[in-house]
C-alpha positions in Angstrom: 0.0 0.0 0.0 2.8 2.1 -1.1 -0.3 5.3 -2.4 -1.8 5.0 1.4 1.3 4.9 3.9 0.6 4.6 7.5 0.0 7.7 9.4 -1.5 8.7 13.1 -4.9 9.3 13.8 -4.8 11.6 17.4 -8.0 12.7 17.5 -9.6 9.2 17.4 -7.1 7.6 19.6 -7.8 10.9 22.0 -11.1 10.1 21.3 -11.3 6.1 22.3 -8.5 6.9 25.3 -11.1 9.6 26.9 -13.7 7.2 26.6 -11.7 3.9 28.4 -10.7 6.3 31.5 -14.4 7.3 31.6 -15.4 3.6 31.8 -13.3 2.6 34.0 -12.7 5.6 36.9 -16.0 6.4 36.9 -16.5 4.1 39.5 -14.8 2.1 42.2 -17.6 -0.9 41.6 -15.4 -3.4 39.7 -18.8 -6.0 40.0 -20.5 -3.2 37.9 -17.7 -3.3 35.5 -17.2 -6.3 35.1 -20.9 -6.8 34.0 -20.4 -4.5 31.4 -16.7 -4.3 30.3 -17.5 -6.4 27.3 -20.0 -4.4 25.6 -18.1 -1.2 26.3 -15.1 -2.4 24.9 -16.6 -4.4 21.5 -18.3 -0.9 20.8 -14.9 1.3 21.6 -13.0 -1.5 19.6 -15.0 -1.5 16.3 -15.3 2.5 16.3 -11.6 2.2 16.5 -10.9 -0.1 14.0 -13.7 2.0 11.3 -12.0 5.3 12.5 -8.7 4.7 12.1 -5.9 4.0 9.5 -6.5 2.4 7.4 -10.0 1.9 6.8 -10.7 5.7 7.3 -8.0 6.7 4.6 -9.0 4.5 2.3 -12.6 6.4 2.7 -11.9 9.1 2.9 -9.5 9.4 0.0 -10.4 6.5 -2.6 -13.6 4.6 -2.0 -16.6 6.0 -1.0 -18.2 2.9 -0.4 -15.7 1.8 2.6 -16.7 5.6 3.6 -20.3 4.2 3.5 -19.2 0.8 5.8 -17.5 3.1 8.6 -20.5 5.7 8.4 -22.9 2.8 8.9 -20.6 1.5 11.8 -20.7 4.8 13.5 -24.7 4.9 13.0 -25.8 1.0 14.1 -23.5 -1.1 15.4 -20.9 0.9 17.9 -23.3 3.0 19.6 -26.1 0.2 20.6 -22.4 -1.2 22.4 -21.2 1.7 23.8 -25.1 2.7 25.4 -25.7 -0.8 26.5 -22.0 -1.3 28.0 -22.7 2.1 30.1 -22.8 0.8 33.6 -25.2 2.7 36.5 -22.0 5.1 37.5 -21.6 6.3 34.5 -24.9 7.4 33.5 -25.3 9.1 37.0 -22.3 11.4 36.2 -23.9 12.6 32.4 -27.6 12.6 33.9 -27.4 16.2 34.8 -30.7 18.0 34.4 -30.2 19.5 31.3 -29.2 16.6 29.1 -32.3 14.5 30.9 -34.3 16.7 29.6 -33.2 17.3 26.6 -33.2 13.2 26.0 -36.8 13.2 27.4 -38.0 15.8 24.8 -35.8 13.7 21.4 -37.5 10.6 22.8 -41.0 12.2 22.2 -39.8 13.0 19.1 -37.3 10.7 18.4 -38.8 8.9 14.9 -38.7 12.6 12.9 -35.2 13.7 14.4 -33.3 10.8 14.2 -34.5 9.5 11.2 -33.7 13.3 9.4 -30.0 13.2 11.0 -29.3 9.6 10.0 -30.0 10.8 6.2 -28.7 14.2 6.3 -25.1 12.8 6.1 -25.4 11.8 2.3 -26.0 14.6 0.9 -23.6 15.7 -1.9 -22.0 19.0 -0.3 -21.8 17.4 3.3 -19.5 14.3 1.9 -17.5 16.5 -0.6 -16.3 18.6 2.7 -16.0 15.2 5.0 -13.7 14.2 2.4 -11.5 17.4 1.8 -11.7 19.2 5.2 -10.4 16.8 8.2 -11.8 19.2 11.1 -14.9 19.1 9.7 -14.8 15.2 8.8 -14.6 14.4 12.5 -17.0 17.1 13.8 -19.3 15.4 11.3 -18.6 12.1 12.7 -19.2 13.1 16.4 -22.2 14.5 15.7 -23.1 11.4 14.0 -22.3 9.3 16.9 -23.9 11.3 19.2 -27.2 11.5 17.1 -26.8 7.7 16.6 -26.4 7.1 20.5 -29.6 9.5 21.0 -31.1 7.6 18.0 -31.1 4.0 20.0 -32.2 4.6 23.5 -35.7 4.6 22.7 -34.8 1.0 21.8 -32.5 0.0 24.8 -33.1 2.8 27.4 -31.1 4.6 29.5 -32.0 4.8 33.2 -35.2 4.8 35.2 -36.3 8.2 34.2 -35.7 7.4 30.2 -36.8 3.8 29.6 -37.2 1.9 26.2 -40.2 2.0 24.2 -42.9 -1.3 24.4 -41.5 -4.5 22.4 -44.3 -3.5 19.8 -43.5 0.8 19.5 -39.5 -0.6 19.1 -40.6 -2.4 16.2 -42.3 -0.4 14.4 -39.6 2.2 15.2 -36.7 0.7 13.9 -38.7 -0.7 11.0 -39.1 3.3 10.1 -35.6 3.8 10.6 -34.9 1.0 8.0 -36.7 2.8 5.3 -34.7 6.3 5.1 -31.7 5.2 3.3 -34.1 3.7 0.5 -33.9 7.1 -0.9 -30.0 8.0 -0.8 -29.1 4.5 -1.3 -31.5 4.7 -4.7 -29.5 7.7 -5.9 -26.2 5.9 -5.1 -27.1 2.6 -6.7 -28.7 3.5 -9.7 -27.0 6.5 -10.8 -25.3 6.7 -14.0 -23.2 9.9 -13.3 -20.9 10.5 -10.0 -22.7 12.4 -7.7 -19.6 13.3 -5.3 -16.9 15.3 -6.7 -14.0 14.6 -4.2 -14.1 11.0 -5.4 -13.4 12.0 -9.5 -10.0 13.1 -9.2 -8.6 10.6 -6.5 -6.0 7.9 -8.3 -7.8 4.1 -8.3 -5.6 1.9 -6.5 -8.3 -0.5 -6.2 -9.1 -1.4 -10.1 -12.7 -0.3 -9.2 -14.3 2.6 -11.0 -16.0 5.4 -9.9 -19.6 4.5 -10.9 -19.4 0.5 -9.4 -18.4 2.4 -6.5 -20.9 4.7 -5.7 -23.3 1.7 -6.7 -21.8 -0.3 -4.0 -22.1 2.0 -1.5 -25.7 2.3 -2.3 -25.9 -1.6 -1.8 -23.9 -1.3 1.8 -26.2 2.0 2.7 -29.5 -0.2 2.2 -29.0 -4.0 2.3 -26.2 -3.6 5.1 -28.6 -0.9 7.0 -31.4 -3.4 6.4 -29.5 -6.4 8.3 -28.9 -5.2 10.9 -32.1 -3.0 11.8 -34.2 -6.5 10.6 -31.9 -8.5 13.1 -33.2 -6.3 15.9 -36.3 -6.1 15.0 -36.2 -10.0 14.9 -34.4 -10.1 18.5 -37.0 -7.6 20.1 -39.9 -9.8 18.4 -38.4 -13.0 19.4 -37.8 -11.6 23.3 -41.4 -10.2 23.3 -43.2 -13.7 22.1 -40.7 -15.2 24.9 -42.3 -13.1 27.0 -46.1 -13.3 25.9 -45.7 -16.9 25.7 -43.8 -17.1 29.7 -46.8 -15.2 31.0 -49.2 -17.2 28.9 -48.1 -20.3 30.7 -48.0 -18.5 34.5 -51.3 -17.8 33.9 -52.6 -21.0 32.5 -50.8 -23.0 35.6 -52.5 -20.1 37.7 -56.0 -21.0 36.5 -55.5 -24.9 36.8 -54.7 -24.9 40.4 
């Protein structure tokens, strides 16, 4: 890889080293920890490995369809990790006033606001800057993981005073949230012209045009979206028969004796 030599990221690895002293000397409760260690660290792990060299660079400079992977990373699979791995300590030291809030009122509204910012990204002059101004490319991606975190805890929760949505509201949520990037990813995937500049005059190093690419990304943006929102939805559907089905029983074994 001779065109894409290695290089430091600091503000991800400032990024992913604030967030491992926040998980772990935010409390003196190793039991809590310990309980959620796992999911902490699988989500700070794969934001690492989509942020940084060299799947980033290759991203941001060649292939707008990796671009696509780590922006779908950052939207639907790190932060479901990172809120479910926060342990009780952690969330007391964020849940100032404010922010609660502020999360109370985004809940309420949480279908129109999330799924605007989990489309806004794609547009043509937001992704030409992400890929020519570095400043802005992370202050985009923040924002995206922070809108991403806000745009899951109707679906997992966060503490007594936020709690998720009914197995049946979660569903029909995440099913919404599953049809946004129809429309971008249509664009992407059956365009006949480029539709982001910054990717014309970038050399090919990967023997993959610049059309197959932006169809590809619209492929990752829907079908790879689509996965993993439908294997939710399956989990949450599967837990809630469970569920149905447990109570069902209690109250048959209640009626016969």
């Amino acid at each position: 890889m001779e065109n894409l030599p290695w290089h430091p990221h600091y503000d991800v690895w400032a990024l992913i080293i604030s967030l491992v002293i926040f998980f772990e000397l935010s409390t003196k409760n190793e039991i809590i920890k310990k309980e959620k260690r796992k999911l902490w660290y699988s989500g700070l792990l794969i934001l690492w490995v989509f942020t940084d060299y060299p799947i980033h660079d290759i991203g941001e400079k060649y292939l707008f369809s990796v671009h696509s992977v780590e922006h779908l990373v950052l939207a639907l699979v790190s932060p479901p990790l990172l809120l479910m791995g926060m342990h009780k300590d952690m969330k007391k030291l964020v849940s100032i006033k404010p922010l609660i809030m502020v999360l109370k009122v985004l809940k309420t509204q949480c279908g129109i606001f999330c799924l605007f910012c989990n489309g806004w990204y794609a547009l043509v002059s937001v992704v030409n800057l992400m890929v020519t101004n570095t400043l802005f490319h992370f202050m985009i991606h923040s924002v995206m993981l922070l809108v991403s975190l806000n745009m899951w805890i109707p679906v997992i929760g966060f503490n007594d005073e936020i709690k998720p949505l009914n197995s049946a509201a979660r569903i029909g949520y995440l099913f919404l949230q599953s049809l946004l990037p129809t429309i971008p990813a249509s664009f992407l995937a059956f365009g006949t012209e480029p539709l982001y500049s910054a990717y014309l005059n970038t050399e090919s190093i990967f023997n993959i045009s610049v059309i197959n690419d932006q169809t590809l990304a619209g492929l990752i943006l829907k079908l790879g979206g689509g996965i993993i929102l439908w294997i939710s939805i399956l989990v949450i559907w599967m837990k809630w028969y469970q569920d149905e089905k447990t109570f069902d029983d209690v109250v048959r074994n209640s009626s016969t004796d």
